[in-house]
C-alpha positions as CSV (number, residue, x, y, z in Angstrom):
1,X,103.1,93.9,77.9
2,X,101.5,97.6,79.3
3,X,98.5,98.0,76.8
4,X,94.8,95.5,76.6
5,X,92.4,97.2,74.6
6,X,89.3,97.0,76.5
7,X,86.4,96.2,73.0
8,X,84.4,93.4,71.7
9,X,84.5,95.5,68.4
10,X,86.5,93.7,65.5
11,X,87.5,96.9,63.6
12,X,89.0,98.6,66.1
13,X,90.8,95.3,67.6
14,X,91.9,94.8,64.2
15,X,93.0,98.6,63.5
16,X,95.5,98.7,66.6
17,X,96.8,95.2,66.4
18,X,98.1,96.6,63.1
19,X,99.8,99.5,64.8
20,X,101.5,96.9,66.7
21,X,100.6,98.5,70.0
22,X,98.0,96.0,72.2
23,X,99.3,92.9,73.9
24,X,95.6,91.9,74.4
25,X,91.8,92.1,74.3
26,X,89.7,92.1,77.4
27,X,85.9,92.0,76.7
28,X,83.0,91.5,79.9
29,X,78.6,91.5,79.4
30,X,78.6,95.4,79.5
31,X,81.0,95.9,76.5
32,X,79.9,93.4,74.6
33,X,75.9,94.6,74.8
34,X,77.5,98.4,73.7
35,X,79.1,96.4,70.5
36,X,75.6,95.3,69.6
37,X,76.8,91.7,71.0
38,X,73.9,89.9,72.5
39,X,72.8,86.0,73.7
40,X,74.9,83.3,74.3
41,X,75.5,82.1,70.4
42,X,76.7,85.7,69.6
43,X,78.9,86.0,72.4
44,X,80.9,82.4,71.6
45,X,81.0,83.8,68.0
46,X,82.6,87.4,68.6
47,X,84.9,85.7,71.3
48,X,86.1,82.8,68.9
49,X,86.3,85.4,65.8
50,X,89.2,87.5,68.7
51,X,90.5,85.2,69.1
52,X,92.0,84.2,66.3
53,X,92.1,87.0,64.6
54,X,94.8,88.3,67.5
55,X,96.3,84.7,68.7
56,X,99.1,84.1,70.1
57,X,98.0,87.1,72.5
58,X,95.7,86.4,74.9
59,X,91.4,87.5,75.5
60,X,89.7,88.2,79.0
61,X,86.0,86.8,78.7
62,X,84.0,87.0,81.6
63,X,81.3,84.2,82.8
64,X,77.7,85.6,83.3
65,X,76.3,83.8,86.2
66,X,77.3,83.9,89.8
67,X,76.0,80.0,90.5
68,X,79.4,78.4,91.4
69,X,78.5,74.9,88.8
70,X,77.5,76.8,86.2
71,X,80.6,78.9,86.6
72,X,83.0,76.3,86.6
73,X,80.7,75.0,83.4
74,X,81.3,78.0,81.7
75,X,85.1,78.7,82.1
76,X,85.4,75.8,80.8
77,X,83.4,75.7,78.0
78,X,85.1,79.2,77.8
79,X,88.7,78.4,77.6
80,X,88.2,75.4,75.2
81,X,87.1,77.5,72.7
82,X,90.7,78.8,71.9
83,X,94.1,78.4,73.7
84,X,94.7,82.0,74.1
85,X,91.1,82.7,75.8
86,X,91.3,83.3,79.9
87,X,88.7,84.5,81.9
88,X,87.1,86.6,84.1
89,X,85.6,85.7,87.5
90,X,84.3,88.4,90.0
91,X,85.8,88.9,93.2
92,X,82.8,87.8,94.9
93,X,79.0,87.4,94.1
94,X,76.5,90.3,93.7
95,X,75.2,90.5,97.3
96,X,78.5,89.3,98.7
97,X,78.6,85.7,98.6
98,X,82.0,83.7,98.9
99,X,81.5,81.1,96.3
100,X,84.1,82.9,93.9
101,X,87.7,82.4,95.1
102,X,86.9,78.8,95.8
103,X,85.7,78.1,92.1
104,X,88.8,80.2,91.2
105,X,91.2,78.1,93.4
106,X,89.5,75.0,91.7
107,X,89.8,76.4,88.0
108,X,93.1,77.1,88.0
109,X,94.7,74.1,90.2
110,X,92.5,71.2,89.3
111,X,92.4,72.6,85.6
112,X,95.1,74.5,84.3
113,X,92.4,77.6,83.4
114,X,94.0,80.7,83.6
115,X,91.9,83.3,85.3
116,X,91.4,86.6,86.0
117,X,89.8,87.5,89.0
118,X,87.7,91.1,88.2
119,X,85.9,94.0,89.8
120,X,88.5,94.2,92.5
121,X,88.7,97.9,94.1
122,X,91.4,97.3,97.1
123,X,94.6,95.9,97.4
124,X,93.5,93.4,99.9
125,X,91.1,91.8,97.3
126,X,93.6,91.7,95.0
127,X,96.0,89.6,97.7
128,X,93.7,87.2,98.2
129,X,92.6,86.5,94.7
130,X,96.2,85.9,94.0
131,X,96.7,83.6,97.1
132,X,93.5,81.8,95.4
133,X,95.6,81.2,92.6
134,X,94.3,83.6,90.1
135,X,96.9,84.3,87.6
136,X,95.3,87.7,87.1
137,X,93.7,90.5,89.1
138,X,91.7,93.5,87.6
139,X,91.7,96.6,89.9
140,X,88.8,98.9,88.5
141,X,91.1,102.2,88.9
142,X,88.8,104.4,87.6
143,X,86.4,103.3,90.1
144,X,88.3,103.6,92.8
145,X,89.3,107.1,92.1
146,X,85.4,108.0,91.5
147,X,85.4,106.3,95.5
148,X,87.1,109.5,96.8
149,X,90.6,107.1,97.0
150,X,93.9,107.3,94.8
151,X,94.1,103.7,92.6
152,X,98.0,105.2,92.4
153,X,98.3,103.9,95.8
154,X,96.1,100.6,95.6
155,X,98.5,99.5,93.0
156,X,101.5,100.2,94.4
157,X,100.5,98.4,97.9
158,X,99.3,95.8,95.6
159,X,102.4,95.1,93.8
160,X,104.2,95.3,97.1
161,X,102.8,92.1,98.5
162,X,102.4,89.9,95.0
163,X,106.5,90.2,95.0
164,X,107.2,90.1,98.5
165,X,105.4,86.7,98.4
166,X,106.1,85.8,95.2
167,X,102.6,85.0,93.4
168,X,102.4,84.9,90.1
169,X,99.0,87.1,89.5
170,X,99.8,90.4,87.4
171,X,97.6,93.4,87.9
172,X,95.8,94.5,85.6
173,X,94.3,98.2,85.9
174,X,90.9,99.1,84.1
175,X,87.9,101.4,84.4
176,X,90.5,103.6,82.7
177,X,89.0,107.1,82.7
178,X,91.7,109.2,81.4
179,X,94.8,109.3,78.7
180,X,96.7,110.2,81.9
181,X,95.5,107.2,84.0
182,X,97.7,104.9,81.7
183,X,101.4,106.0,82.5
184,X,100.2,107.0,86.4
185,X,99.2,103.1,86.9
186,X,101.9,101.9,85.2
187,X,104.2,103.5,86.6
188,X,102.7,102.7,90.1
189,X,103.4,99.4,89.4
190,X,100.5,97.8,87.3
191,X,101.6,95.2,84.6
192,X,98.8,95.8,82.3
193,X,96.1,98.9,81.8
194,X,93.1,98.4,79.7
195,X,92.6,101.2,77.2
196,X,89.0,102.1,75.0
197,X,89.7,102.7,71.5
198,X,89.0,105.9,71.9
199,X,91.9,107.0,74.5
200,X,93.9,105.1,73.0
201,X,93.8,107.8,69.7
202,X,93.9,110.2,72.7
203,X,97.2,108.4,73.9
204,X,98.7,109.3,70.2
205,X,97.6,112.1,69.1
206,X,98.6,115.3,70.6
207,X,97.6,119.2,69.4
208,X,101.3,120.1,69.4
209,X,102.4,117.1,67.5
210,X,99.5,118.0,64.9
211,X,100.6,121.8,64.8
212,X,104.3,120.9,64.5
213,X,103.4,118.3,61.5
214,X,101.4,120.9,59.9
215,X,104.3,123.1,60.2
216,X,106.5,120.5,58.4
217,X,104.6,119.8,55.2
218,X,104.2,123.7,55.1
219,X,107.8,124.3,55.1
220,X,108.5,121.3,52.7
221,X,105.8,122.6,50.0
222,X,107.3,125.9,50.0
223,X,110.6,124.3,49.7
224,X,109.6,121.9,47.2
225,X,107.9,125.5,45.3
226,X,111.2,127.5,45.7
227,X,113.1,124.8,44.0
228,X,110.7,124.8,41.0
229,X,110.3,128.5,41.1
């Protein structure tokens, strides 16, 4: 299940779960405020309306506090919104604080909350949110590219250790930069990318596969004129 589309925005969730082609929505505070989603209210309302409009597959909502109650209030005020709502934890708080895996570790064994442990940039993070129990781990490729190091490599290493001890997180890749970033992760091991709407169209739409359809309907109209003719 390769492809999340990373977008609070209905019209374009809606567009590509027509195509068929997205096993998923992941939203967090910065996409949502670029959808013109803002306030609590709001955000339970675009989150609910996701959800069903794409159940069975599953959305990634992220808390917005780093207080370790009223993060453990929110996931699960969160995840009883909808059954096929997960979500997003950071790796750790935003001077450092440890507070996060334990919460995580909580959510997940004491309440059955599937979570995705976020903002993760090595593959060492990644390990131990999964030893937490996370059933998720986001590795923000994109930004550890922009760090001077290959995400390629994070991923594989990554990969190397959740089967070698056989924990159940999957990796999912995101800060997606590039069309080309999608089949590079995958292929280095990752089970999900998240994609904007806008590579996405990038991913399926190719100059040579416009000139060559061009050259089709060409050919067919002056078939379809010779025949008349």
């Amino acid at each position: 299940m390769p492809i999340l589309l990373d977008t609070g925005n209905i019209e374009e969730i809606d567009r590509f779960l027509k195509m068929g082609i997205i096993r998923g929505v992941t939203t967090n505070p910065t996409i949502l405020l670029k959808d013109g989603v803002v306030g609590g209210l709001k955000v339970k309302e675009r989150t609910t309306e996701i959800a069903k409009l794409i159940n069975p597959l599953p959305i990634w909502v992220e808390v917005t506090t780093n207080d370790p109650k009223k993060m453990m209030e929110q996931a699960q005020e969160l995840a009883g919104m909808a059954s096929n709502i997960n979500v997003k934890i950071t790796i750790h708080g935003a001077n450092g604080e440890l507070d996060n895996l334990e919460v995580v570790h909580l959510l997940e064994e004491k309440y059955g909350i599937r979570i995705n442990v976020t903002a993760i940039m090595s593959a060492q993070q990644g390990l131990l949110a999964a030893l937490a129990g996370a059933s998720h781990v986001s590795l923000f490729g994109g930004r550890v590219n922009n760090m001077g190091y290959n995400a390629c490599e994070e991923i594989k290493k990554l990969r190397n250790v959740l089967d070698m001890f056989q924990l159940k997180a999957k990796i999912i890749v995101g800060s997606t930069r590039e069309v080309l970033n999608v089949i590079e992760w995958l292929g280095a091991g990752a089970h999900y990318v998240t994609v904007i709407p806008s590579l996405l169209e990038g991913m399926i739409v190719h100059a040579y596969s416009k000139e060559t359809i061009q050259m089709f309907l060409a050919d067919a109209a002056k078939a379809e004129a010779k025949a008349k003719g």
